[in-house]
Short mmCIF file of the C-alpha atoms (twelve columns), coordinates in Angstrom:
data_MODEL
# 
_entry.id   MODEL 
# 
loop_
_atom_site.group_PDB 
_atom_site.id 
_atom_site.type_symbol 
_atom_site.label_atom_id 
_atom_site.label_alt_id 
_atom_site.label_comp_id 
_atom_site.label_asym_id 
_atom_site.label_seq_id 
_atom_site.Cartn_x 
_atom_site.Cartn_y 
_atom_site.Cartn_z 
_atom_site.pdbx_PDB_model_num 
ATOM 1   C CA . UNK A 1   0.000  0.000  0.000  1 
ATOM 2   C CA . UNK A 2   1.905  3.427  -1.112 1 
ATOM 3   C CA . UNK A 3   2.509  5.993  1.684  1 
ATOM 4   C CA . UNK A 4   -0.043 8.482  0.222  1 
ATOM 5   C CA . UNK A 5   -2.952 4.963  0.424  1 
ATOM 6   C CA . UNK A 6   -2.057 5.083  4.138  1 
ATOM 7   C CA . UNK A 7   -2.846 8.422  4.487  1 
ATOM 8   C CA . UNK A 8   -6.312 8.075  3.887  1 
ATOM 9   C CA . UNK A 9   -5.971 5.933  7.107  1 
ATOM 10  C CA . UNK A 10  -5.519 9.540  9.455  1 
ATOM 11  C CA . UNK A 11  -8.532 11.296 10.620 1 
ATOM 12  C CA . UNK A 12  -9.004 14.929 9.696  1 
ATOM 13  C CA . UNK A 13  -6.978 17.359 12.337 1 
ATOM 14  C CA . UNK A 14  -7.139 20.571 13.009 1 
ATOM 15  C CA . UNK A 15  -4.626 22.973 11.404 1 
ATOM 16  C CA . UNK A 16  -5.123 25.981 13.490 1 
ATOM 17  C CA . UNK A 17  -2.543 26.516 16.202 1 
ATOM 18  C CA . UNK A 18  -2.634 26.787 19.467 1 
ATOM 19  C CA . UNK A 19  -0.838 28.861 21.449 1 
ATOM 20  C CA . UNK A 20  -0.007 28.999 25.414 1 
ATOM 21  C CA . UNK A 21  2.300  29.532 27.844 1 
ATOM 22  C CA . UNK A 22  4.132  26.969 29.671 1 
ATOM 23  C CA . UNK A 23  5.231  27.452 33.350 1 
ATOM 24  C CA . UNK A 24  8.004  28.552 33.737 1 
ATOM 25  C CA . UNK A 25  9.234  29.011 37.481 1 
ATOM 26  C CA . UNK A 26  8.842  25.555 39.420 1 
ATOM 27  C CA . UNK A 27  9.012  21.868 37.349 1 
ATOM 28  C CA . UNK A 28  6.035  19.979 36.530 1 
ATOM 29  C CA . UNK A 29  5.011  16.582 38.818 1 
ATOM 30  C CA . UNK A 30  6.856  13.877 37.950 1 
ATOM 31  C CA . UNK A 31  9.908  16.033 36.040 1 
ATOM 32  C CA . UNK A 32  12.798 13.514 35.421 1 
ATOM 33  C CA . UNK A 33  16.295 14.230 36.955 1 
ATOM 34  C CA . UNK A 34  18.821 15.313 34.406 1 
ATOM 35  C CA . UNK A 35  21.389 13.379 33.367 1 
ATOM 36  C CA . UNK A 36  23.564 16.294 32.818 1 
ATOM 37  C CA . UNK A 37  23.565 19.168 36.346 1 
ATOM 38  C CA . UNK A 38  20.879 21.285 34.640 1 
ATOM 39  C CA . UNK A 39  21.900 24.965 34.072 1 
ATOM 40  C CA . UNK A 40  20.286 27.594 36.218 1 
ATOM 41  C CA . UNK A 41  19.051 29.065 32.506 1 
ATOM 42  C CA . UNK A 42  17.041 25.741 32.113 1 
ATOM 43  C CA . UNK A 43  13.033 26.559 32.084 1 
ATOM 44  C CA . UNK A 44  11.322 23.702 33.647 1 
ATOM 45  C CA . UNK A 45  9.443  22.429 30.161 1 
ATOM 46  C CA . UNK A 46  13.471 21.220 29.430 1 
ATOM 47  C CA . UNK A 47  14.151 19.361 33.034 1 
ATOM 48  C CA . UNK A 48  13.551 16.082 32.010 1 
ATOM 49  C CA . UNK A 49  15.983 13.323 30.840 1 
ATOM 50  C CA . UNK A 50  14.869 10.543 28.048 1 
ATOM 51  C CA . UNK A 51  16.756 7.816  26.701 1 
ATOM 52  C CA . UNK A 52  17.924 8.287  23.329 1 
ATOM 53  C CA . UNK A 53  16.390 6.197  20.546 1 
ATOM 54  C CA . UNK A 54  19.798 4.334  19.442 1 
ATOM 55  C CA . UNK A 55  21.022 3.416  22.554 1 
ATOM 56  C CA . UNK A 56  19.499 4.184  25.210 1 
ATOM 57  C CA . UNK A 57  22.151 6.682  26.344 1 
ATOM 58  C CA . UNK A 58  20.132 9.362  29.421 1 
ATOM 59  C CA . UNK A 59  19.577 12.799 27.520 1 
ATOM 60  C CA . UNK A 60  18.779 15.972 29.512 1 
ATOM 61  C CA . UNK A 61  16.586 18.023 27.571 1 
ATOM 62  C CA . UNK A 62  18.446 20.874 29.331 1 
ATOM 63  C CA . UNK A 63  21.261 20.774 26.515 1 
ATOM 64  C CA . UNK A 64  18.552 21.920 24.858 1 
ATOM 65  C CA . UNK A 65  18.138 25.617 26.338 1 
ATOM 66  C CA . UNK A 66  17.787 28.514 24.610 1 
ATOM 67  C CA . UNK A 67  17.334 26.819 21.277 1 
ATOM 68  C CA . UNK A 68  13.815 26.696 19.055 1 
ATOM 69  C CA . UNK A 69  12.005 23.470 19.737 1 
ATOM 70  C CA . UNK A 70  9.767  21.238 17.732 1 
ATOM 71  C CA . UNK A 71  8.967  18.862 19.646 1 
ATOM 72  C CA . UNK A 72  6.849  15.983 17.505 1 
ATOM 73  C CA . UNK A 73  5.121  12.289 18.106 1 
ATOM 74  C CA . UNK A 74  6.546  9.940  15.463 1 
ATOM 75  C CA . UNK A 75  5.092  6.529  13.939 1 
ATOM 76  C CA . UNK A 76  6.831  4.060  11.078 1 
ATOM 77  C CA . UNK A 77  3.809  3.079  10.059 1 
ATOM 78  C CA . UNK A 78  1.563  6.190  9.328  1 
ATOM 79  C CA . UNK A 79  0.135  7.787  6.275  1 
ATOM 80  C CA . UNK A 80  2.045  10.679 7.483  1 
ATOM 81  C CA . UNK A 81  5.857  9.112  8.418  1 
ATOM 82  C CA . UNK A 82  6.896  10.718 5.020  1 
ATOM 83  C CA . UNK A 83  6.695  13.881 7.047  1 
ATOM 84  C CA . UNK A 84  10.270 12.646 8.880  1 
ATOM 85  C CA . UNK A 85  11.804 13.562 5.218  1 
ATOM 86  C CA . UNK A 86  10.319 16.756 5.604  1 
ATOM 87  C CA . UNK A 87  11.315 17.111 9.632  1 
ATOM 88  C CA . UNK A 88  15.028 16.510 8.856  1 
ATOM 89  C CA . UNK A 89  15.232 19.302 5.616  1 
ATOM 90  C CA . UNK A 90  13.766 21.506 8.105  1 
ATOM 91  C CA . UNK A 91  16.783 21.010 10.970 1 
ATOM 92  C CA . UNK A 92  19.540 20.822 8.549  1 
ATOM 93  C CA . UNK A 93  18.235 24.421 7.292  1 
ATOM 94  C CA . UNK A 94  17.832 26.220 10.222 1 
ATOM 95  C CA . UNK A 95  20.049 23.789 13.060 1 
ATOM 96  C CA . UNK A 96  22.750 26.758 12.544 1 
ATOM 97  C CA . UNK A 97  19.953 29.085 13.947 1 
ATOM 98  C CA . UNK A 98  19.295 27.319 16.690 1 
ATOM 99  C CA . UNK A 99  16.161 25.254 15.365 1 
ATOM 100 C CA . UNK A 100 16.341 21.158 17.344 1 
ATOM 101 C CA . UNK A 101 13.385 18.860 16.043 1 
ATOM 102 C CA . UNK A 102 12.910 16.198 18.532 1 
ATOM 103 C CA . UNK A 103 11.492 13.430 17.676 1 
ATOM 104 C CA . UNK A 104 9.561  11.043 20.002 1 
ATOM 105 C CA . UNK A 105 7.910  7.610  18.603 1 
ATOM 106 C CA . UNK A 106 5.665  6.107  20.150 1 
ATOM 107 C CA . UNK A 107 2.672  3.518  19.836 1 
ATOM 108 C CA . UNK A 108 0.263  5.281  20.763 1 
ATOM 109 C CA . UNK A 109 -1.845 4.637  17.759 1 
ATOM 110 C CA . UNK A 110 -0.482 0.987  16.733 1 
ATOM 111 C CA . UNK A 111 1.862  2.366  14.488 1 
ATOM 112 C CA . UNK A 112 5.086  1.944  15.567 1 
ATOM 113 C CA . UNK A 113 8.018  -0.777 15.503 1 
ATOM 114 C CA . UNK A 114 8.629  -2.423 19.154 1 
ATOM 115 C CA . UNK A 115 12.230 -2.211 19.373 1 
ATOM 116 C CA . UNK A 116 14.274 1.299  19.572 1 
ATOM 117 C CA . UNK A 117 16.637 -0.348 17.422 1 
ATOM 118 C CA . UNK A 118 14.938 -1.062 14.619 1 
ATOM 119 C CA . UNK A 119 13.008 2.465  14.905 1 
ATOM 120 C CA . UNK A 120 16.544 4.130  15.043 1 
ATOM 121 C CA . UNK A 121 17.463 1.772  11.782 1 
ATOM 122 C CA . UNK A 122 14.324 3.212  10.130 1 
ATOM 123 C CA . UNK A 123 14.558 6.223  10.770 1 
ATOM 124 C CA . UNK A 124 18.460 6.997  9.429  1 
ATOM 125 C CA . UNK A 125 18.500 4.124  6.696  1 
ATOM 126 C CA . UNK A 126 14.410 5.236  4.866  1 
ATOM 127 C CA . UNK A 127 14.755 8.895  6.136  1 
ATOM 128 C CA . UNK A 128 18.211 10.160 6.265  1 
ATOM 129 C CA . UNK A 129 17.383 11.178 10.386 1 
ATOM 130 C CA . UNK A 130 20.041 13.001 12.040 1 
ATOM 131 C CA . UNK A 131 17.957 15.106 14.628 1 
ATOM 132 C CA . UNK A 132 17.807 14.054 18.035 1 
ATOM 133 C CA . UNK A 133 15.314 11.140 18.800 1 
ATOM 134 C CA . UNK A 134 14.465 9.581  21.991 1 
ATOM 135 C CA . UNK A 135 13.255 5.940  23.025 1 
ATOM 136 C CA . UNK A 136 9.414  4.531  22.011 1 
ATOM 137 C CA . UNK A 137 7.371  6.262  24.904 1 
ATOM 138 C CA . UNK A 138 3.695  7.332  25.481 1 
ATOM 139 C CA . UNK A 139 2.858  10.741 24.213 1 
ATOM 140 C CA . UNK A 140 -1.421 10.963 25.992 1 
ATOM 141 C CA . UNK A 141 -3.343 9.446  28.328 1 
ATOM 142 C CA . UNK A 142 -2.045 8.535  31.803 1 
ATOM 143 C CA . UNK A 143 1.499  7.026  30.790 1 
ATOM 144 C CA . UNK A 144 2.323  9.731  28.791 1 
ATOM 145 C CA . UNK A 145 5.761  11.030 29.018 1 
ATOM 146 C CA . UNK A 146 5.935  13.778 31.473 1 
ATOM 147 C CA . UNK A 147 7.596  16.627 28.585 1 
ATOM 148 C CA . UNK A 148 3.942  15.553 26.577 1 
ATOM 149 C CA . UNK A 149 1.703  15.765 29.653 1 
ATOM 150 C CA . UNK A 150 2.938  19.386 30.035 1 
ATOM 151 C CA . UNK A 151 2.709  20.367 26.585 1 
ATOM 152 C CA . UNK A 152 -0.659 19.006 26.503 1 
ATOM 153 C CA . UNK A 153 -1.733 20.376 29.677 1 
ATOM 154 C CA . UNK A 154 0.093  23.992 28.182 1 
ATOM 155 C CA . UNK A 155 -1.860 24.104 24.864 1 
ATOM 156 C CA . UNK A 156 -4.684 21.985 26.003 1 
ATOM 157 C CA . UNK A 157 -4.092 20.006 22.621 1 
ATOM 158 C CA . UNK A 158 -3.061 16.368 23.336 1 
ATOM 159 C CA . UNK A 159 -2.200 14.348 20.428 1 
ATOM 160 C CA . UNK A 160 -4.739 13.231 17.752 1 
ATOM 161 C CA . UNK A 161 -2.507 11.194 15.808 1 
ATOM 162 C CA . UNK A 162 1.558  10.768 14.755 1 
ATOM 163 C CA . UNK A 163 3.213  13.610 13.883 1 
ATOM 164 C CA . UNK A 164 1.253  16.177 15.807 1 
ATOM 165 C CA . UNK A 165 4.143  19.289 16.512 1 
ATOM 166 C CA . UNK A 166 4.697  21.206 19.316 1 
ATOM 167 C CA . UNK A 167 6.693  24.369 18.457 1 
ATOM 168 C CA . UNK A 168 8.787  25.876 21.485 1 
ATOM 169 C CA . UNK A 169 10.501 29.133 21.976 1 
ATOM 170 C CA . UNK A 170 13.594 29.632 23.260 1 
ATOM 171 C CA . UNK A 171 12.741 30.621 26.809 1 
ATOM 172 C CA . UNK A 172 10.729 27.409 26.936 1 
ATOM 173 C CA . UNK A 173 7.529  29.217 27.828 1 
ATOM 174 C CA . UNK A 174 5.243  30.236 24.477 1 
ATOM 175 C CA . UNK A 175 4.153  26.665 23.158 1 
ATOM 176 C CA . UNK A 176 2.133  26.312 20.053 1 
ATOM 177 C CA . UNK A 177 0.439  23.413 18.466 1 
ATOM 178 C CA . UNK A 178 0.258  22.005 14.897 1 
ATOM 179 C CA . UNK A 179 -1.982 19.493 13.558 1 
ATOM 180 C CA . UNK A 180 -0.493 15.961 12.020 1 
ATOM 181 C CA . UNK A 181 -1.679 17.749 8.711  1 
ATOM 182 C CA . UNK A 182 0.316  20.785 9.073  1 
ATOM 183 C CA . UNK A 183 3.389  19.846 6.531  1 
ATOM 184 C CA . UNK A 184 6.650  20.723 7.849  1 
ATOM 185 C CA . UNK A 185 7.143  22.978 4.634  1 
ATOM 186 C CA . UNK A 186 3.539  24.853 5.415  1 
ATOM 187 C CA . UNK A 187 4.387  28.436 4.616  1 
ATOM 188 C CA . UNK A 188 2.634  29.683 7.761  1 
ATOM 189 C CA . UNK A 189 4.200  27.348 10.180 1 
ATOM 190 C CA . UNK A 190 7.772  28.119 8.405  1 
ATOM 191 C CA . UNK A 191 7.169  31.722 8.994  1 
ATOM 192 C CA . UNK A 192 6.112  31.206 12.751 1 
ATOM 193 C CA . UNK A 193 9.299  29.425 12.654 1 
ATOM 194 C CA . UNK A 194 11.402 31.700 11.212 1 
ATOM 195 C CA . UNK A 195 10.120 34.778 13.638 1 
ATOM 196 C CA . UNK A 196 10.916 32.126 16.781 1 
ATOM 197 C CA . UNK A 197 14.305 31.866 15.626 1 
ATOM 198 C CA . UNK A 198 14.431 35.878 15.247 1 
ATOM 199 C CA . UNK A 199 14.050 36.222 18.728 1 
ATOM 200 C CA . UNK A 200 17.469 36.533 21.112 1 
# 
């Protein structure tokens, strides 16, 4: 079945973003310890840790301050894992501006591979991935990651389906949500982009 078949697969989301602010002064329940000592710069969104996808190595997500964020749920399986072709254009254009896309896969809708491994595999040998990924892990519901319960809970927009984006600024506090339909090349969401990574 092509890629574009599977697509038919997806429900209809939402393309309008939504925008909140995250919390900023004291970490969320449940916040991870760091791996790394987290910097006194570090807004609590980033003080997690999270194994990385290839081998399990802890990440802090506090290596992560002061860049733009786009945070996004990722499937192998989906009408819309061509997207991940679109994900890594988009950080090898604007990495040197401080743009990270994180990606975080997870089964949440019966569409991903069990083992990090062979995710990891997928991901660099279909896609080309170079951007940070972490280990499979629950993005809603009640075992979802803690990062995901506070960007729902921030933008009061959990995740419909894969590929559903979370765009962060560089203080870590204005969140804003895109839709699984909302193409990493959308001219809108490029320009929202763009005007994040303007910002010192």
């Amino acid at each position: 079945m092509s890629v574009r078949a599977l697509a038919l697969w997806c429900a209809a989301f939402s393309t309008v973003p939504a925008v909140a602010q995250a919390a900023a002064s004291q970490p969320a329940a449940g916040a991870s310890p760091t791996a790394q000592a987290a910097p006194a710069h570090c807004p609590a969104l980033l003080q997690h840790t999270f194994p990385r996808l290839q081998d399990e190595s802890p990440q802090s997500l506090c290596q992560y301050a002061g860049k733009v964020l786009l945070v996004v749920n990722t499937a192998s399986y989906c009408g819309f894992t061509y997207q991940y072709e679109g994900l890594e254009a988009l950080y090898k254009k604007y990495k040197d501006r401080g743009l990270v896309v994180l990606g975080f896969p997870s089964n949440d809708f019966f569409q991903e591979k069990s083992d990090n491994q062979d995710i990891a595999d997928f991901c660099y040998n279909t896609y080309g991935v170079v951007f940070p990924m972490f280990a499979r892990s629950a993005v809603r519901g009640s075992d979802a990651n803690p990062l995901y319960r506070q960007l729902a809970q921030a933008t009061g927009k959990k995740p419909s389906w894969n590929f559903n984006k979370y765009l962060i600024d560089r203080a870590g506090r204005t969140v804003t949500h895109y839709g699984s339909r909302v193409e990493p090349s959308d001219k809108a969401f490029v320009q929202q982009l763009e005007a994040l990574l303007a910002q010192r």
